[in-house]
N, C-alpha and C positions, 0 to 999 in steps of 0.2 A: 629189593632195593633198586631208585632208579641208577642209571647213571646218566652224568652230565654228556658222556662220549657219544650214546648211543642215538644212532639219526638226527642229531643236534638238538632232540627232544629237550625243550626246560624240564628240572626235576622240581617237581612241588613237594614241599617238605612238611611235615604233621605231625605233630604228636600221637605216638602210639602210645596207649595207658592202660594197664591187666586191667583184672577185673574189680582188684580194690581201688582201681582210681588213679594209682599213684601214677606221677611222671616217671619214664623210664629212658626212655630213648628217642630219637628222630628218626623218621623212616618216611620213605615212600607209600604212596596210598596204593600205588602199584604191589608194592611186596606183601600189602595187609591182608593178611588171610584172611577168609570169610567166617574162620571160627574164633578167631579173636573182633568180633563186631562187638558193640555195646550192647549190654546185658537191658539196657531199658534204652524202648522206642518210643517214639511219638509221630503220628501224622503231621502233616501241614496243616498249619491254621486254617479252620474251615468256619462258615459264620454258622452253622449248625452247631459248633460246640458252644456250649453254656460258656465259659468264660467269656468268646468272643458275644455271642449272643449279648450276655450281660452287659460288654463293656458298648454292644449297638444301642440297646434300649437308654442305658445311661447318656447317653452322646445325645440320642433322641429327644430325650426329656431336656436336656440342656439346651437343644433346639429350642421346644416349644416354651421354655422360659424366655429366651427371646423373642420370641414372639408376642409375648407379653407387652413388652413396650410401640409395637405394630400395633394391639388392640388398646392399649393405653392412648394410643396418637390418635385411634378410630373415633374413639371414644367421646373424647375432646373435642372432636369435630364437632363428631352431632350434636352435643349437647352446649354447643355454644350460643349463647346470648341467652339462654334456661336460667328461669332465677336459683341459686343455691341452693335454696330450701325445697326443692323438689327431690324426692326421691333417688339416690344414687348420687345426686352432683355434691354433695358436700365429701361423700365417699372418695369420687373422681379427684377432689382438690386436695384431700387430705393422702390420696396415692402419689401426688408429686412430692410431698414434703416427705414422708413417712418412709418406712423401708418397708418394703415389700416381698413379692416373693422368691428377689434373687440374693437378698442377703441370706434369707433361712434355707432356700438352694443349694447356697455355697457351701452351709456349715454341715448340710447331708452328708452322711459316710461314704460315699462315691466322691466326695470330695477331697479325701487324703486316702483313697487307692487308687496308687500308680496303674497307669494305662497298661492292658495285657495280665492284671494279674488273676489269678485264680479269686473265683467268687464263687460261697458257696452258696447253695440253694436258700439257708434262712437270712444269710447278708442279703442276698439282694433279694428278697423277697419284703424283707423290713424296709429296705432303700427305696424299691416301688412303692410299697404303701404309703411311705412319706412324701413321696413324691405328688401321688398320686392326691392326699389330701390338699396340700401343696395348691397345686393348680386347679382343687373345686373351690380352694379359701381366698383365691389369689385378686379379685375384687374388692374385697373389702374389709383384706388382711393390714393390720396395722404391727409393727412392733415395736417398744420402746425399751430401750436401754434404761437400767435401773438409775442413772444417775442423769442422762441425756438421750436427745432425740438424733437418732442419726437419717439424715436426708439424702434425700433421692441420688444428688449428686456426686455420692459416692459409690455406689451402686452401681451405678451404669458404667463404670472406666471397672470397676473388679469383675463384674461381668465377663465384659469387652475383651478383660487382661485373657480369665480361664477360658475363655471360648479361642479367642484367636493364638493365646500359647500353644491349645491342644493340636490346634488345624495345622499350624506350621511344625512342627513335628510329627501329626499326621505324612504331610507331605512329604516331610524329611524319607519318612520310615519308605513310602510307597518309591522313591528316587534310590534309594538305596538298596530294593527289591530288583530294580529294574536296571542298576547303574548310573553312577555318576561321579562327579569328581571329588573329592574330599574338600574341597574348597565350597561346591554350592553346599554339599551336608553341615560342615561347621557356619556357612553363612546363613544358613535356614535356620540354626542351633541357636546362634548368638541374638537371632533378631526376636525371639519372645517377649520383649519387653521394652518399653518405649525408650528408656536409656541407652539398654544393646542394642537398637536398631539405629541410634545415631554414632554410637562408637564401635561400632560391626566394622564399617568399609576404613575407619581406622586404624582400626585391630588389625585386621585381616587385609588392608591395604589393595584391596578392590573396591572399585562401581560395576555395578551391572544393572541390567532392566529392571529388575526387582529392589531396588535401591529408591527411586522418587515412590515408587508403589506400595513400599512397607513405609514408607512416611506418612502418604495421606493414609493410607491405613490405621496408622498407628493413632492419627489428627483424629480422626472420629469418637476416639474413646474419648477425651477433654468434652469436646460439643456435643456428643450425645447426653452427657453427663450435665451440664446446663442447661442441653432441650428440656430435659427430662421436667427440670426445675421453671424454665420460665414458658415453656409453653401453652401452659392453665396459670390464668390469676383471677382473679374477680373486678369487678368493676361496677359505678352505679349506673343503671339504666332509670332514666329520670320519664314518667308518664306524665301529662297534663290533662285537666280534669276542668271543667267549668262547674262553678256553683254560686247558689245564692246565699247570700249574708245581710242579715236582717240584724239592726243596731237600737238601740234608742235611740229614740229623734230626742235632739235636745230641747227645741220647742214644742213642749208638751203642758197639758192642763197641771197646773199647782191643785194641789189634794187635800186642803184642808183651808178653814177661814179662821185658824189660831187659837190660841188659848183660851177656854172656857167654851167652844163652841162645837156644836153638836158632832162636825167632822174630824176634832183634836185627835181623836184616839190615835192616827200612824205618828204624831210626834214624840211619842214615843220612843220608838224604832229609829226614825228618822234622825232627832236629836243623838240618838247612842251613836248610829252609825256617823253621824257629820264628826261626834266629840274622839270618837277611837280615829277616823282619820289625822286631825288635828293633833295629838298627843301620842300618834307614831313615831317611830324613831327618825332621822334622817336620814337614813341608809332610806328607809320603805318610802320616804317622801319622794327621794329619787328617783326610785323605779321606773319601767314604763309600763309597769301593771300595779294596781292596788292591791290592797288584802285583799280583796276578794277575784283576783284575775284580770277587773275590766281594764281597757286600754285607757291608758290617759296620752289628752290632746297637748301638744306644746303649744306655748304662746308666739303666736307667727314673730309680735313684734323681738322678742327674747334672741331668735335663732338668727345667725352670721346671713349675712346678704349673701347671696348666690354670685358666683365669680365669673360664670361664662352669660353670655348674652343668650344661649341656647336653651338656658334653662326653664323659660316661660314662666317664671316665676315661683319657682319651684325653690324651698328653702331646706338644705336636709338638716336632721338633726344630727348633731357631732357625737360622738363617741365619750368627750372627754366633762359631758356633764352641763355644760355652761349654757345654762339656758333654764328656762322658767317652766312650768306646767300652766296651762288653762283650772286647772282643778286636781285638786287633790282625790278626786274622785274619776274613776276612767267608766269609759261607756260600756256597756256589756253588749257584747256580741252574742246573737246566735248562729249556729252554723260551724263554727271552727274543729274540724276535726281532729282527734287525738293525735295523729300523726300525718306527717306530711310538711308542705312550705304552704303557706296558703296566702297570696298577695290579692291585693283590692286596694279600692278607693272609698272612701266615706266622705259623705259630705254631711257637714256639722258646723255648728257654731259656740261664740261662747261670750259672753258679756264681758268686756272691758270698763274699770271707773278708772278717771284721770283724776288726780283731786290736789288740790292744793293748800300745803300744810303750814300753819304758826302756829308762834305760842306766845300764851297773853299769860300776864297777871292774873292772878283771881282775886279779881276786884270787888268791889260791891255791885259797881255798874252790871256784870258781867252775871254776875249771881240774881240780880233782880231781871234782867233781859231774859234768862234761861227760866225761870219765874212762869213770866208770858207766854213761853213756848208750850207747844204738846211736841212730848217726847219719847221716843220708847227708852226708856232708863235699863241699862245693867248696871255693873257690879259696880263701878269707877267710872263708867261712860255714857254716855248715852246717843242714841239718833235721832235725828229729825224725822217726823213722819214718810217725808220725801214726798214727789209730786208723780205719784204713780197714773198718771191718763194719758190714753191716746193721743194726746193732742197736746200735749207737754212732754219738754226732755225729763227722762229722770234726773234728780238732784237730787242731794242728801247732804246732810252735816254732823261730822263726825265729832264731836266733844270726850274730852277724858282729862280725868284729873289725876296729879301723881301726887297721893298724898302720904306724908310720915308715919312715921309708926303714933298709932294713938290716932289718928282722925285729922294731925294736926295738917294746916296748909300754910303753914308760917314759914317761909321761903324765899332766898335774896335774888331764886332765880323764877324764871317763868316756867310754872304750873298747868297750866291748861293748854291743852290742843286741840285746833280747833281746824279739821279737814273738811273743805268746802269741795264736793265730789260730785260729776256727772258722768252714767252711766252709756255707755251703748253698745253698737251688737258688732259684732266680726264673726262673717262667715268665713268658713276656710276647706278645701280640698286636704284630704291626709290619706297619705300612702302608710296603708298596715303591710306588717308585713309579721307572720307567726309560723313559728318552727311548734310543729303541735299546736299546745293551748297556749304558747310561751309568746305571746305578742307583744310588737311594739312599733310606733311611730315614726317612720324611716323621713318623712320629707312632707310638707306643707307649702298651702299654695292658697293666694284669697280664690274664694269661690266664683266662679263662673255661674254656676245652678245653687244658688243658696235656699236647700232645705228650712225653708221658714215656716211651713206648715199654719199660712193666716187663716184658721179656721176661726169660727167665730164671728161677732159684730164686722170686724175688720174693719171698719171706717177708722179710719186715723189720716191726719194733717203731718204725719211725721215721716220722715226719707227711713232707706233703707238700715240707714246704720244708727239712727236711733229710734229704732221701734222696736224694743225690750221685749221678750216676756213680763219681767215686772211693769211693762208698761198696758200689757193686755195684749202682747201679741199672741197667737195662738190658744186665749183662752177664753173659756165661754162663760164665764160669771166674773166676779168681782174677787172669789177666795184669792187672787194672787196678790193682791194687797195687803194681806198680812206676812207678806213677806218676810219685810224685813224685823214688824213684833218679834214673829219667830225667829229669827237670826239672831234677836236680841236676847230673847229671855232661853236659845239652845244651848246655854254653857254656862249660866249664871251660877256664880256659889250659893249653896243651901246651907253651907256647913262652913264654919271659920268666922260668919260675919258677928260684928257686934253694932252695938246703936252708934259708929261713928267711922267703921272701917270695913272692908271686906277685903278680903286676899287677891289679886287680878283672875277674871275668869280666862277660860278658855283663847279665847277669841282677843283679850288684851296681851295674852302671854303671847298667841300668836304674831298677832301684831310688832309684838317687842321683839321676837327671837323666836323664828318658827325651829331652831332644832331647841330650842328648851321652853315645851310646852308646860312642864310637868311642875319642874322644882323651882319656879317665879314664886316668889312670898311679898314682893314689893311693887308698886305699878312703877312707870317709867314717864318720862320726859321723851312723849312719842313723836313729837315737832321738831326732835335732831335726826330722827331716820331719813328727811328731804319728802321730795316731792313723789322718787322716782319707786323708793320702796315701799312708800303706803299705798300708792296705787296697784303697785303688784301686787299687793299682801292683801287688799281687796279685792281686787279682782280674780285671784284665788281662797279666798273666804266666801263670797257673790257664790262663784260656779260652780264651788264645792256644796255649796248650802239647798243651790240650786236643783242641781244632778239628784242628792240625798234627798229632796222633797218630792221630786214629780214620781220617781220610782223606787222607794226602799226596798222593796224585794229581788226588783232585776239587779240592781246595785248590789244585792248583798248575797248574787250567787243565785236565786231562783227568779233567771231570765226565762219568762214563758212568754208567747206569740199569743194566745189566749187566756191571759190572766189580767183579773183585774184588782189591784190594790186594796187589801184588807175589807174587800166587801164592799167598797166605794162603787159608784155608777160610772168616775170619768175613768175614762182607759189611760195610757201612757200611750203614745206615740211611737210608729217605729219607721225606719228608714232601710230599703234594699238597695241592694248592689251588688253585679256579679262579679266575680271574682276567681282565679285559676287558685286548683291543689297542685302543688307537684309532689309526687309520690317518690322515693327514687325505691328500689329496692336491687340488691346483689345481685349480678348475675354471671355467669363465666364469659369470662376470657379467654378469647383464644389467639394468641399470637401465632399468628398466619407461618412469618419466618422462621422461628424456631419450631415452630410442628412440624414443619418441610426438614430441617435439619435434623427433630427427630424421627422422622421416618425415614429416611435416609440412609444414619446410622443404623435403625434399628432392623431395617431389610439388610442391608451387608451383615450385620450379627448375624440374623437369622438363616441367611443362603450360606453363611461361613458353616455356620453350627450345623448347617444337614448336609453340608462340604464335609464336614468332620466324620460324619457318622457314612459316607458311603465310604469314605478315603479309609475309613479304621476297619470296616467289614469287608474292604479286598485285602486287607493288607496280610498274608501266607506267614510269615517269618516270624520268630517271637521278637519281644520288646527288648531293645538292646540297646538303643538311644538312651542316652542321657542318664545314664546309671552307670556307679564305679563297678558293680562284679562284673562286667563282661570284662574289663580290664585282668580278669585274675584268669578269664575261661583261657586261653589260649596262651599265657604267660609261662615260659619255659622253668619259672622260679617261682612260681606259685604249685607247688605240691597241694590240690585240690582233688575233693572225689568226684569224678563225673558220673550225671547222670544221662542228658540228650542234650541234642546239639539244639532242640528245638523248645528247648527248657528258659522258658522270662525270665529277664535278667531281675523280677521282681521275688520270684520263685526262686532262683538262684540266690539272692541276699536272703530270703527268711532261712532256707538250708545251711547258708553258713554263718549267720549272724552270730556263733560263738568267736569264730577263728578270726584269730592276730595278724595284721597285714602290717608291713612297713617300705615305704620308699626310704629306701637306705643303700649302703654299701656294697652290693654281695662279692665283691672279690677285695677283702681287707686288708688279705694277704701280699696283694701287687703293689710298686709301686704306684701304678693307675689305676685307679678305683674304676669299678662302672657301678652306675644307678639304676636301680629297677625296682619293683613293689615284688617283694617276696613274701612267704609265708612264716611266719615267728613261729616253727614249730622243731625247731631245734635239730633239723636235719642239713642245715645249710646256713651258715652265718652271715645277720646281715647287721651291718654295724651304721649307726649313725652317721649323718654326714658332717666333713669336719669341716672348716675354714682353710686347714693346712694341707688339705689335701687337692688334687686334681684328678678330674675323671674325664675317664674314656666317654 
């Protein structure tokens, strides 16, 4: 036993404990005989031994999961502005959303064994293996939670947490090997986690150097965790492409010389396809494609006057509808690819009539005048021949009777309409513009270079804007003068009429109410529509009848560059121009700033994480940090069995995880109580703490 007297030596005092274990007495280390040592010894932590070993290679691998997001940021790099659909990159974009390989890192069984503890040979040989699959999967490992998707941005801060809890307790363990103050140990203690790193110098009522240091430390976990997420996004990369686009020319040879004659056969076709446009819904009249695709031209005069002086004349069309079509029938394009934007210019024309509308009596006078005339008669109306030559304007006259049920024309009001109509041409510039096949008509402008294509005789006395097709522009015989027979006899009833009445055709119902083509059973009093809607309603009758006559098969979906009309000798005419695709396709993203930010973070994880793994393989002493049994190894009131002083305090809890501890009373008996953690083993009473009492 020491004493206090002897050469002013301090006595260090210890518990002496037999060989059951039990507490007995205090004594000097000096008095302790060398045959009362502890029955079980242990070396010094050496990294040779398998525990330590185990808990190196684990630290290691925890490194190299760090590292992961180093190769995830490389990654990124390279393969920036790479369209998606290549190989690996949908992978790459799908690793920033997804969770990867450090949330199934985390749930590894080396994930809830405490540092220092014994590992035996098939724990951590199963931990490697998983490991080990682990980081070959780690590319283009996905995982999905059964009810939701958990994203990157979690990942990265729980990471961050278990790598840099581990290293600051590393640290702790290697300072308290070496000496230090109880202050820096409980401040390295407190600072694991980003709340106790700002309520540490609180708590603990110090700053020191390591105070701004575990801040921005702690700051990286947050913004690694959003690198992670917006470092990679996609984006479209737009290509531009020149090509050619080949149209129908509008001025083209007419294909047949009318009813009853040798070339009648495509009126056929021609009439079907003119009457299904006409008797479409109004939704499809709208459009700025037909039923069969083609673009249809607006009526320059229909569209809002252009508002800036820059526009050279340039009219767009609005969004909101309000405006006319040139034809009910649109031009068929070749060339438009499936996919893509594809902008151009077409230059085109379209026939305008101007006409002006009364209505008479049906007189006698009126009946014997129309007598005299030659007329192409339909259903309730009929035309004037018109003055189809070069060298005269077209005119025409539009006649229609509304008569009662039964044939009768007995009537207080006026009967007859009589449209006095002259025909001519307007060329126009038109900006297409088509997402895929899906075109349409953005803007209109009068032509500069008018596609007129005067093949043919060409002699004419007539200016530009009244020399028709139906006057003989562009055609080489005379078939275009049956023009307008055909226009008359393309919709007439076959069915309905009797010897004094016929139901309105086609073409009168149009006239009356182009959205209700179908269900008119009565003709009309066509002379109150004015002046302004029978020219329109003509002039889209004219260019629809037009378009459907020179090409029924381009029109109707089989546009060919070498095809010639039902076996006819004239061709159809075509018009080129070149014109840009833009292509756009995905491709990665890569934001410059947050890459920097994640590689930043993710090199301090990764120099922490093999900070960890050197700091844990010197460390000699067992694991005694941060665990309640070391609290009982040296407690004069814990009756414990000892085994070594070099025994983990992880080791030390599974040895005594039966036995009853309490902070309580142990002197109950005194007025002054003292508080300590004793052992409930009924050798020593420790009684609950009271309100009414006070302690030493």
């Amino acid at each position: 036993m020491a004493r206090a007297d002897q050469e002013g030596k301090p006595a260090f005092l210890m518990e002496a404990r037999p060989e059951d274990g039990s507490l007995s007495n205090l004594s000097s280390d000096r008095g302790t005989s060398s045959s009362q040592g502890p029955k079980y010894t242990r070396r010094a932590r050496q990294l040779s031994s398998l525990s330590a070993l185990g808990e190196s290679i684990l630290d290691l691998l925890v490194a190299i999961i760090c590292g992961y997001f180093i190769v995830f940021a490389a990654l990124v790099y390279s393969r920036r502005d790479e369209p998606l659909d290549r190989s690996g990159n949908q992978e790459l974009l799908d690793a920033a959303k997804y969770v990867s390989v450090a949330l199934l890192f985390l749930s590894l069984p080396w994930s809830s064994i405490p540092a220092g503890a014994h590992i035996r040979n098939s724990s951590l040989s199963s931990s490697l293996t998983a490991c080990s699959r682990l980081v070959i999967g780690a590319a283009r490992f996905k995982c999905y939670n059964a009810n939701e998707e958990t994203q990157n941005p979690t990942i990265f801060p729980i990471l961050f947490a278990g790598v840099i809890g581990k290293f600051l307790k590393a640290v702790a363990a290697i300072k308290l090997e070496n000496g230090t103050s109880v202050l820096s140990l409980e401040y390295l203690l407190q600072s694991r986690t980003v709340l106790s790193t700002v309520t540490a110098p609180l708590i603990l009522k110090t700053v020191n150097l390591l105070t701004p240091l575990l801040f921005v430390l702690w700051a990286l976990s947050p913004l690694g965790g959003q690198a992670g997420l917006r470092a990679i996004s996609t984006k479209d990369a737009f290509t531009n492409t020149t090509n050619n686009f080949t149209y129908l020319a509008y001025v083209s040879p007419f294909t047949n010389a009318g009813v009853n004659s040798a070339s009648a056969e495509p009126l056929v076709p021609i009439n079907a396809i003119f009457t299904s446009a006409l008797i479409g819904s109004a939704k499809a009249k709208s459009l700025a494609q037909d039923q069969y695709g083609n673009v249809k031209v607006p009526l320059y005069e229909s569209l809002p006057p252009a508002t800036s002086d820059s526009s050279r004349g340039w009219r767009s069309v609005p969004d909101n509808g309000d405006y006319q079509w040139s034809s009910l029938t649109g031009l068929p394009i070749h060339g438009v690819p499936s996919a893509g934007v594809s902008t151009f210019n077409l230059e085109t024309g379209y026939m305008v009539t101007t006409c002006n509308v009364s209505g008479h009596d049906w007189s006698d006078g009126y009946r014997q005048g129309l007598m005299n005339q030659s007329l192409w008669s339909g259903a309730n109306y009929a035309f004037t021949m018109g003055t189809g030559s070069p060298f005269t304007q077209y005119n025409f006259s539009f006649l229609s009777l509304d008569l009662l049920d039964g044939g009768s024309t007995v009537s207080t009001d006026k009967i007859l309409t009589i449209a006095n109509c002259t025909v001519t041409m307007r060329y126009v510039e038109v900006q297409i513009k088509c997402n895929g096949q899906t075109c349409e008509s953005v803007a209109v402008r009068p032509s500069n270079n008018p596609a007129n294509h005067t093949e043919g005789p060409g002699v004419t006395s007539l200016d530009e804007a009244h020399y028709t097709p139906i006057n003989g522009l562009g055609q080489q015989g005379t078939m275009y003068m049956s023009f307008l027979a055909d226009l008359t006899n393309a919709t007439n009833p076959t069915v309905g009429c009797d010897t004094t009445f016929c139901p309105p055709s086609v073409v009168e119902a149009y006239l009356a109410d182009p959205a209700n083509t179908v269900l008119q059973t009565a003709t009309t009093k066509l002379w109150k529509l004015g002046d302004e809607l029978i020219s329109q309603r003509f002039t889209q009758l004219f260019n629809t009848y037009w378009i459907d006559s020179i090409a029924p098969a381009p029109v109707s979906g089989n546009f060919s560059l070498e095809f010639s009309d039902f076996g006819t000798t004239q061709q159809y005419n075509t018009d080129s121009t070149l014109g840009t695709i833009t292509t756009s396709q995905r491709v990665i993203k890569c934001d410059y700033k947050w890459l920097a930010i994640l590689l930043v973070c993710s090199l301090v994880l990764f120099v922490i994480g093999l900070a960890t793994v050197v700091l844990t393989a010197l460390r000699r002493g067992p694991d005694v940090l941060d665990r309640f049994s070391p609290l009982l190894r040296y407690s004069r009131f814990a009756n414990i069995p000892h085994k070594s002083s070099m025994e983990d305090a992880t080791e030390q809890s599974r040895r005594l995880r039966n036995m009853t501890v309490r902070l309580g009373d142990i002197r109950p008996e005194d007025d002054v109580g003292y508080i300590a953690i004793a052992v409930l083993d009924g050798t020593h009473p420790v009684q609950k703490l009271s309100k009414r009492r006070t302690y030493a």
